[in-house]
C-alpha positions as CSV (number, residue, x, y, z in Angstrom):
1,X,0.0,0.0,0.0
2,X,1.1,3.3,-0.9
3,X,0.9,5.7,2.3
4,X,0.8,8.8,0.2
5,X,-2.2,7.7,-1.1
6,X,-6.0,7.7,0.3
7,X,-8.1,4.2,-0.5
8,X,-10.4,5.5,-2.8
9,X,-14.0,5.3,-2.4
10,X,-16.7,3.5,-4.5
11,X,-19.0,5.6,-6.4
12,X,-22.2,5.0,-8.9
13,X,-21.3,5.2,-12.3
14,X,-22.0,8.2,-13.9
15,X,-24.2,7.5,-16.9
16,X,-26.4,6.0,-14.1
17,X,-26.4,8.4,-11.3
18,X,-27.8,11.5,-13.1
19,X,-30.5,9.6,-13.6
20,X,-31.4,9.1,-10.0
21,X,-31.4,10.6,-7.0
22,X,-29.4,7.6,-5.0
23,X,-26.1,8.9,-2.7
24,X,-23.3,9.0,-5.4
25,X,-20.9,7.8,-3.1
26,X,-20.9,4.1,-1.5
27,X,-18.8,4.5,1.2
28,X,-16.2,2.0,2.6
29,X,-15.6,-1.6,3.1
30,X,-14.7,-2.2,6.4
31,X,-11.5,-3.8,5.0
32,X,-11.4,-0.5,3.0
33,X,-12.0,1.5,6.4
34,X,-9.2,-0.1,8.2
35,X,-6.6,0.0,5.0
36,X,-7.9,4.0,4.7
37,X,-7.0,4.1,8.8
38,X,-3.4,2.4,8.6
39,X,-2.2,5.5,6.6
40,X,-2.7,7.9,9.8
41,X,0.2,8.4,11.5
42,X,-1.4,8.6,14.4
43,X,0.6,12.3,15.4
44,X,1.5,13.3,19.0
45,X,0.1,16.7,18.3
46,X,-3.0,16.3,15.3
47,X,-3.0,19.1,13.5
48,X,-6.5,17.5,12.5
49,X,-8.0,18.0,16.3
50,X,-6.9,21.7,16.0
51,X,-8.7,22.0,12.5
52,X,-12.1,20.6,13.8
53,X,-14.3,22.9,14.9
54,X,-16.1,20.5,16.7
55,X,-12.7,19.3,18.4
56,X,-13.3,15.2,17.7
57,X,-10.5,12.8,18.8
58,X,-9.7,12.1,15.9
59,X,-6.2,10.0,15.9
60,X,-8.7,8.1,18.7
61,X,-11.3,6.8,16.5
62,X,-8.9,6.0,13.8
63,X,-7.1,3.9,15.8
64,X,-10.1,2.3,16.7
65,X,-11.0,1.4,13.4
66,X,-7.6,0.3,12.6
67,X,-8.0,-2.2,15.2
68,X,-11.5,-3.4,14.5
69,X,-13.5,-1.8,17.7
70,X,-16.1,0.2,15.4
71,X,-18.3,0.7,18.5
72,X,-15.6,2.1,20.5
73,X,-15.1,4.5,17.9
74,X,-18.8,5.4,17.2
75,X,-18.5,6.1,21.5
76,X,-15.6,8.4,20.7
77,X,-16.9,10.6,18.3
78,X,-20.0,10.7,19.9
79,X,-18.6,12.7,23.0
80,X,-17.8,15.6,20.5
81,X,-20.3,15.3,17.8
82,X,-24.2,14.8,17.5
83,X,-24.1,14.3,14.2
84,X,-21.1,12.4,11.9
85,X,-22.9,10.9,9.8
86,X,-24.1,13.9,8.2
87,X,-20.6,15.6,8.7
88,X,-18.5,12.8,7.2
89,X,-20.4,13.6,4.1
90,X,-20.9,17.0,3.8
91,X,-17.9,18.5,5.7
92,X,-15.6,20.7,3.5
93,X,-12.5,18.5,5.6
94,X,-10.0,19.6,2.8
95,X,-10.2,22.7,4.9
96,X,-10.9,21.8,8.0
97,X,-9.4,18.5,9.7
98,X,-7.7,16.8,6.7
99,X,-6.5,20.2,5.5
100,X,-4.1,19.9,9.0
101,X,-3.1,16.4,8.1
102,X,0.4,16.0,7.7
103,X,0.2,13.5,5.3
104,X,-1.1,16.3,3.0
105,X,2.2,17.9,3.0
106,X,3.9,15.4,0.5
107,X,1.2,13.3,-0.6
108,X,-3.3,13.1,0.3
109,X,-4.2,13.5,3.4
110,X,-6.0,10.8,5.7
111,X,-9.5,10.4,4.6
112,X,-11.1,11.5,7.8
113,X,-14.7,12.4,6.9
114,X,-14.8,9.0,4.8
115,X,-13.4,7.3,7.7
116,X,-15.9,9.4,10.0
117,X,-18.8,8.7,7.6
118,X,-17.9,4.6,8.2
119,X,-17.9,4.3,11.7
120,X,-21.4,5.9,11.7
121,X,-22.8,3.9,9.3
122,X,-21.7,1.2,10.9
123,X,-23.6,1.9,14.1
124,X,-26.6,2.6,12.4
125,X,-26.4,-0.6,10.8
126,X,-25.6,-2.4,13.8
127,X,-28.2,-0.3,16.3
128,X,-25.3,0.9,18.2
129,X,-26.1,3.8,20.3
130,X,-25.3,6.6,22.6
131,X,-27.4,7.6,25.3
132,X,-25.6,8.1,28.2
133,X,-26.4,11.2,30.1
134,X,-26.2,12.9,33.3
135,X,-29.0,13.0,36.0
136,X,-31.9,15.8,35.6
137,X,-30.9,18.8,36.9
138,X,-35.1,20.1,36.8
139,X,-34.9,23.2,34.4
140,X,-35.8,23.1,30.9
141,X,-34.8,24.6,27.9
142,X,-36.1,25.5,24.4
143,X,-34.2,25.1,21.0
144,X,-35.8,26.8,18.3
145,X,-34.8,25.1,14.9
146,X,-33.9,21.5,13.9
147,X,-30.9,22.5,12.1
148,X,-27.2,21.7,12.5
149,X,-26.5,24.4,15.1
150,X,-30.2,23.5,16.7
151,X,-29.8,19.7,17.1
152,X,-26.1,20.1,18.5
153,X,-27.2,22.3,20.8
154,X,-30.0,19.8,21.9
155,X,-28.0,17.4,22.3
156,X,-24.9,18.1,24.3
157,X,-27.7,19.5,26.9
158,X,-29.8,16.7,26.6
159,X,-26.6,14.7,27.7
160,X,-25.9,16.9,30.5
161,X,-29.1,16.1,32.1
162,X,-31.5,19.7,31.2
163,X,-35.0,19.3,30.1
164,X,-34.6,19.7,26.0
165,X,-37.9,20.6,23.5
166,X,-37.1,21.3,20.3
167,X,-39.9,23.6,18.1
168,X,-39.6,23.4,14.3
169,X,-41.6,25.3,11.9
170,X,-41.8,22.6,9.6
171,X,-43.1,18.8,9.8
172,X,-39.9,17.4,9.3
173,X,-36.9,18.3,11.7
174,X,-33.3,18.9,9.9
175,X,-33.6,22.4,9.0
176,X,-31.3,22.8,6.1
177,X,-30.2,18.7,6.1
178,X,-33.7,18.1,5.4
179,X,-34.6,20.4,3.0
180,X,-31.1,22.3,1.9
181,X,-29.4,19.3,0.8
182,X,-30.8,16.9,-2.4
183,X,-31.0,13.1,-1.5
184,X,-27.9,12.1,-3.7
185,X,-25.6,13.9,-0.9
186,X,-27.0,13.6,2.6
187,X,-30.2,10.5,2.2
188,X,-32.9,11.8,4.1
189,X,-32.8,8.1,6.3
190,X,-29.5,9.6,7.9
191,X,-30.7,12.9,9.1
192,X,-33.7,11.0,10.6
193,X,-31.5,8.8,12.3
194,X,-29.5,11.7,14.2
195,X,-32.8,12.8,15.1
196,X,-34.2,10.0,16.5
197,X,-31.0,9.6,18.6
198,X,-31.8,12.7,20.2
199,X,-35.1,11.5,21.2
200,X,-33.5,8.5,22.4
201,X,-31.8,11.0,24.7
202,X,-35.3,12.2,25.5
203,X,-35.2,15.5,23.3
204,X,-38.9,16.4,23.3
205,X,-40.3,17.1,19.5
206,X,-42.6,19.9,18.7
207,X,-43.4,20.5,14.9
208,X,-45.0,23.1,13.3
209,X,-44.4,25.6,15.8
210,X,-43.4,28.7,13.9
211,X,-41.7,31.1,17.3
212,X,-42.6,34.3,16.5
213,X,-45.6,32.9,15.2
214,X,-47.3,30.6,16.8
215,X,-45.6,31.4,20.2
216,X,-43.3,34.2,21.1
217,X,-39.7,34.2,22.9
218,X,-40.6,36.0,25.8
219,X,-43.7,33.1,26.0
220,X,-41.3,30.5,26.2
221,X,-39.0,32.2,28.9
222,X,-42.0,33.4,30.7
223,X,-45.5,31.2,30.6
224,X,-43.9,27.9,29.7
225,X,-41.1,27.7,32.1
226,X,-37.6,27.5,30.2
227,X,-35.1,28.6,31.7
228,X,-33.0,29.8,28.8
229,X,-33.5,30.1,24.7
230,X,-31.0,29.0,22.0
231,X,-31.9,29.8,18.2
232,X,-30.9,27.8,15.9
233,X,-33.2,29.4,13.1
234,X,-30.7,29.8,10.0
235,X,-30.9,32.1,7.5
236,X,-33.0,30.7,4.3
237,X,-34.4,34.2,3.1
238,X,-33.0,33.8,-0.3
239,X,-30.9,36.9,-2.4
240,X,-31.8,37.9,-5.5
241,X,-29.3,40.1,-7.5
242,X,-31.7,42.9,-8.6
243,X,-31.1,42.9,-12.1
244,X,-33.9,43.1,-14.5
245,X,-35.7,39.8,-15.6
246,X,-35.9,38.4,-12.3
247,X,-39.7,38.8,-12.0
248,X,-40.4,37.0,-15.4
249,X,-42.0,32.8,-15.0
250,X,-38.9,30.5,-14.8
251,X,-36.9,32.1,-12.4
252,X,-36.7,30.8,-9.2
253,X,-34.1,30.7,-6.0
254,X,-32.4,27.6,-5.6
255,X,-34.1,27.4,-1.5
256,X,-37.3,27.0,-3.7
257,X,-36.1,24.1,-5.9
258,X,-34.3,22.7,-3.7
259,X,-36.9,22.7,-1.0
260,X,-39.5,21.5,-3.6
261,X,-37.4,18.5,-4.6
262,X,-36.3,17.3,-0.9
263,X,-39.7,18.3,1.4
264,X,-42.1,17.4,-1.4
265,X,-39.9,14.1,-1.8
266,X,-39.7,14.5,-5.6
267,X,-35.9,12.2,-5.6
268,X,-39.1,9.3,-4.5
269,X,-40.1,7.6,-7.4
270,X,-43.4,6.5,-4.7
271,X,-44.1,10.3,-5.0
272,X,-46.0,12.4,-7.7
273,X,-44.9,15.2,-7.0
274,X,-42.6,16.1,-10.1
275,X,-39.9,18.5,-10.0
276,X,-40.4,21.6,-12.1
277,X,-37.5,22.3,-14.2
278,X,-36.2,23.9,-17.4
279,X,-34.7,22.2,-20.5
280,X,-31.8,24.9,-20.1
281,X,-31.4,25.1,-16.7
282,X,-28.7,28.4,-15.9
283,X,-28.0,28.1,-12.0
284,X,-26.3,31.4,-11.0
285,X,-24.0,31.2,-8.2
286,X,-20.5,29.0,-7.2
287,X,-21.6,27.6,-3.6
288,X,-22.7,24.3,-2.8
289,X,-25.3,25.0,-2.8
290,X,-25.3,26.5,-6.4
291,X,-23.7,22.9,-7.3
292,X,-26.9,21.0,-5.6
293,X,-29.3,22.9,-7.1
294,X,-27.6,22.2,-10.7
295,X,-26.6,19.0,-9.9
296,X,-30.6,18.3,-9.2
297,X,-31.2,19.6,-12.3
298,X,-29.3,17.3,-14.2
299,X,-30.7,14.6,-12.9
300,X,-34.5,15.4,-14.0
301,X,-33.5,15.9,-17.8
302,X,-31.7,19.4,-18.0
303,X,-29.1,20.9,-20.1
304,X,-27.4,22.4,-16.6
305,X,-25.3,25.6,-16.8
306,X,-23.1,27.5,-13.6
307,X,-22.7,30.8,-14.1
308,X,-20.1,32.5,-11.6
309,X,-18.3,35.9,-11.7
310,X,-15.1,34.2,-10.7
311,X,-12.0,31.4,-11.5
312,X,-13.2,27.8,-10.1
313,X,-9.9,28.0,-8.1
314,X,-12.5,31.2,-5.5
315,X,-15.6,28.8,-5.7
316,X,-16.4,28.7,-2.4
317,X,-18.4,24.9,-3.3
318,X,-16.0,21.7,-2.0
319,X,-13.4,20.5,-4.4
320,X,-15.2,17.0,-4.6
321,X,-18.8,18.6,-5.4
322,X,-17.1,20.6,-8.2
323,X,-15.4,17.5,-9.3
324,X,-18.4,15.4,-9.7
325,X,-20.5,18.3,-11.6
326,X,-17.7,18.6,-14.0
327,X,-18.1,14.2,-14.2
328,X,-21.4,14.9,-14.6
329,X,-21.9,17.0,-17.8
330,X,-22.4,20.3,-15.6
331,X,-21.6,23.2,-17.8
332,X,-19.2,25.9,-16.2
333,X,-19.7,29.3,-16.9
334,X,-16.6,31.0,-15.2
335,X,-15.4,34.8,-15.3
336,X,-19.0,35.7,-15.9
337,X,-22.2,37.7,-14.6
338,X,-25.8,37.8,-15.8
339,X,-26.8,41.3,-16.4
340,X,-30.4,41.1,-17.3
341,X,-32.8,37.7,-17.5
342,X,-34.6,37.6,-21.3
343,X,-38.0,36.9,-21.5
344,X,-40.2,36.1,-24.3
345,X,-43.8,37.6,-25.1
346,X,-45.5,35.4,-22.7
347,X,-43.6,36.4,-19.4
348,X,-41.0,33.6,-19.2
349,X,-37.2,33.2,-19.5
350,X,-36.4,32.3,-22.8
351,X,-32.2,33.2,-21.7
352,X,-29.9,35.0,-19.4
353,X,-27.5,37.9,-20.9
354,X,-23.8,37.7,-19.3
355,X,-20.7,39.6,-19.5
356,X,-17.3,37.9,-19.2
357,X,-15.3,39.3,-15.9
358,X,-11.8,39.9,-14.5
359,X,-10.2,39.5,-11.9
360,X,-8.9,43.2,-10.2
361,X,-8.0,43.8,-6.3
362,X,-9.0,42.2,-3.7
363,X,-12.2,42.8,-1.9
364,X,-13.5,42.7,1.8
365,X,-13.4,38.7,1.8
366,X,-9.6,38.2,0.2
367,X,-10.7,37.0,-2.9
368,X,-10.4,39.7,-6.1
369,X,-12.5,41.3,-6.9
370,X,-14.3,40.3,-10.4
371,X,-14.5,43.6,-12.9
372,X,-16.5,43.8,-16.1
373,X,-15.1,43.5,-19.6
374,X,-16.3,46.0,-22.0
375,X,-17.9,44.8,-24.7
376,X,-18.2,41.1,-24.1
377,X,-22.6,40.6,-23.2
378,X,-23.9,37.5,-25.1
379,X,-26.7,35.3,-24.2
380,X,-27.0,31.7,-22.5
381,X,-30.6,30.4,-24.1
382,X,-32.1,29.2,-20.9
383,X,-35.8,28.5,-19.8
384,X,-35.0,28.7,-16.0
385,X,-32.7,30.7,-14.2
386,X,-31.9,29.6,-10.3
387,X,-30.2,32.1,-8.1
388,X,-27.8,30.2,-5.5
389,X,-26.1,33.9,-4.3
390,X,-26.5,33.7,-0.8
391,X,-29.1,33.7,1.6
392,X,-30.2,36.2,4.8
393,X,-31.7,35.6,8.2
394,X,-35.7,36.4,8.8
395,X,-36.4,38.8,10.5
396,X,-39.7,37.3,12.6
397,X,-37.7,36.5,16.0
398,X,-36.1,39.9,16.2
399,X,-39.0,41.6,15.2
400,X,-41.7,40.1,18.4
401,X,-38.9,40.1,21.0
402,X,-38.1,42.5,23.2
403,X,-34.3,43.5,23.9
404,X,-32.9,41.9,21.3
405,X,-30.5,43.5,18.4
406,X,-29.6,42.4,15.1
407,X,-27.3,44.2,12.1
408,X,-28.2,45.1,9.4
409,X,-29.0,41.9,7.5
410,X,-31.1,40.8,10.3
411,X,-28.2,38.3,12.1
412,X,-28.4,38.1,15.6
413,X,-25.3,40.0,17.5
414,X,-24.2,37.7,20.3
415,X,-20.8,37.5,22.3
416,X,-18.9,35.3,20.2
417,X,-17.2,33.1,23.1
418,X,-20.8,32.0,24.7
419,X,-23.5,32.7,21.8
420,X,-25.4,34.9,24.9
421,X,-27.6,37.6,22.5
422,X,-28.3,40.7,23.8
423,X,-31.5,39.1,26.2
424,X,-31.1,37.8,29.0
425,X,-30.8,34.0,29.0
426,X,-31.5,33.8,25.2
427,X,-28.4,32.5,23.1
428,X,-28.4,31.9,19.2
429,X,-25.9,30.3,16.8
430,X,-25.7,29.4,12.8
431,X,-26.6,30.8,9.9
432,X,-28.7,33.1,11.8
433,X,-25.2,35.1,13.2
434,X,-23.0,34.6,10.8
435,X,-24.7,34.3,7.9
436,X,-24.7,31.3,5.5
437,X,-21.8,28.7,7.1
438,X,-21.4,25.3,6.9
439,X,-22.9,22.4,8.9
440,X,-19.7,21.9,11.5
441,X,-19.4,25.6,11.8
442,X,-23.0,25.5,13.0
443,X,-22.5,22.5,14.7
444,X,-19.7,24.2,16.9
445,X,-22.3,27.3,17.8
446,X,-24.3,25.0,19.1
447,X,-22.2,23.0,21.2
448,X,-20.6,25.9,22.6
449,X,-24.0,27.9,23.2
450,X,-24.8,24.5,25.4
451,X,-21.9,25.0,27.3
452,X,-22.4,28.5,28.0
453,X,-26.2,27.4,29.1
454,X,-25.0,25.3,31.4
455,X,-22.8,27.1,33.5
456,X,-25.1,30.1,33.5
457,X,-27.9,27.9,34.7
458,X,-25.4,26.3,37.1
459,X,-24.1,29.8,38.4
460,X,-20.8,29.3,37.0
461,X,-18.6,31.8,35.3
């Protein structure tokens, strides 16, 4: 074996795949697992550990499944993270925990979200679980939102013993694993499982509870009895780019199709409920989540175009996503911007007008800045147009609860160290501070937001 080299991992073929909605990759073997697991060398100070934001032992579980004890590793990551079987597939680890690998140096790093992603599996398959928890301490508290930040949050209080309800706004919890994610990258069977280890860590469940809504903030830390508030709301107001053309029929945000195909459970052949799309799909945007939403589009019969303003090497989307587009027959539009959606005489898209770009100074984020070339408009014939540019948080908490600020695009202002907003015992994390993040990153809110509950509700410092 070749120690500079990852085991690779199985994956449909591609002629077939864009024609279904089934996960694209088949994960390990556990012969593959422990082959994958002898290539760590197993440091004395893992880089990978600092790169986590959720801190998992990571050397630890490896180790673990070098030797065979799959359980003991499921128990190890557990202690750090609610959720790795969603994380070992949709982590961007190239920049996170294998990005510190030291086997990257000279040759690929340790495949620790495949590695990650086999170890749950493998207790899911096996009914291996995870409940241990300390006594009840007799005060409750309320999570607002079933997403990534949300159920990590639930969790790690859960397991320290605190009374836990969770309100969603929808009838299916997973916030943006349910609905922000298509079937082919996170199956909707794993983020039902993370949930249902919660309740097996007796997370109460109530759906269709919009807070703000339905119920107010101050309700829950006054009439119903919680003791403190975390919200874990996100931020799936979608941005539009306010160019002309984006009222016209075909044009849509890629929350709405991708939320159409997942919630409405279009990727189920055992569903009629048939995913509107284009012949010429343009999707505008180089995100993941710009890739899902083309990447969905593929699959139900479109010609599938990116259009981003920058060089694939900015693309904020993961290498691997990017990779299997390209495999795919995605077409990549780079160095270019729409300027103005074409309709035809009936009101709908019938193409999107770009100019090419290039690349000048660097802006506020690092990146350069992309600059128009003068001269260069033509016109990508399109009958749908998806805008993947970003999202924003609602403003429906902020707006029926007293003493609490947001900036200006509606994110909650918190101190960063504990999550604590600006009232008293109410804490946020996620999408809903920062802005759109990714899962971990949320995940890592919500575990330290839990942390900060706890010793306030203890009378610690």
């Amino acid at each position: 074996m070749d120690r500079m080299k990852r085991i690779p991992m199985k994956e449909q073929e591609v002629k077939a795949r864009i024609k279904n909605f089934n996960e694209v990759c088949l994960g390990y073997t556990p012969e593959e697992a422990k082959m994958e697991a002898e290539r760590c060398l197993q440091c004395k100070n893992p880089r990978c550990v600092k790169n986590c934001p959720v801190s998992n032992n990571i050397p630890e579980f490896i180790k673990c499944i070098k030797e065979g004890e799959y359980a003991k590793a499921g128990e190890i990551i557990s202690r750090t993270s609610t959720l790795p079987a969603v994380c070992g597939r949709v982590c961007p680890q190239e920049l996170q925990c294998e990005g510190g690998c030291v086997l990257g140096i000279k040759g690929e790093p340790t495949s620790i979200g495949r590695l990650e992603r086999f170890v749950a599996d493998w207790c899911r398959n096996n009914d291996v679980k995870f409940v241990d928890k300390a006594p009840a301490v007799g005060k409750k508290v309320a999570v607002v939102g079933s997403g990534p930040a949300g159920l990590a949050c639930a969790g790690d209080l859960a397991k320290l013993g605190y009374d836990v309800t969770i309100f969603e706004a929808l009838h299916e919890l997973g916030g943006v694993l349910a609905w922000g994610i298509p079937e082919f990258v996170l199956p909707k069977e794993i983020v039902k499982h993370e949930v249902e280890n919660l309740k097996e860590l007796g997370v109460k469940i109530e759906k269709n509870v919009l807070v703000g809504r339905t119920i107010s903030v101050d309700d829950l830390l006054g009439e119903e009895g919680f003791s403190a508030v975390f919200l874990g709301t996100g931020a799936a107001v979608p941005n539009f780019m306010g160019i002309s053309g984006e009222s016209l029929n075909g044009v849509c945000s890629a929350n709405e199709f991708l939320t159409k195909n997942n919630l409405m459970k279009d990727y189920d052949s055992g569903y009629d409920t048939p995913l509107i799309a284009g012949k010429k799909v343009v999707v505008v945007g180089g995100g993941n989540v710009a890739i899902d939403a083309v990447r969905a589009a593929i699959r139900v019969g479109a010609e599938a175009h990116i259009v981003y303003r920058r060089t694939e090497k900015e693309m904020p989307a993961r290498v691997e996503e990017v990779k299997f587009a390209k495999a795919e027959g995605i077409q990549f539009h780079l160095l270019t911007n729409p300027i103005e959606i074409i309709g035809d005489e009936y009101g709908f898209v019938k193409g999107v007008k770009c100019i090419k770009m290039e690349l000048g100074e660097p802006d506020e984020s690092g990146r350069r800045r992309p600059v128009e070339i003068e001269g260069s408009e033509f016109v990508i014939p399109s009958d749908m147009v998806i805008m993947a540019i970003g999202t924003r948080a609602s403003s429906l908490i902020s707006s029926t609860t007293d003493n609490i600020e947001v900036n200006r695009k509606n994110c909650f202002i918190i101190d960063e160290e504990t999550g604590k907003t600006t009232k008293p015992h109410v804490y946020a994390g996620g999408d809903n501070v920062t802005g759109p993040q990714t899962v971990i990153l949320a995940m890592a809110a919500g575990r330290r937001a839990a942390k900060a509950i706890d010793m306030e509700l203890k009378g610690e410092k």
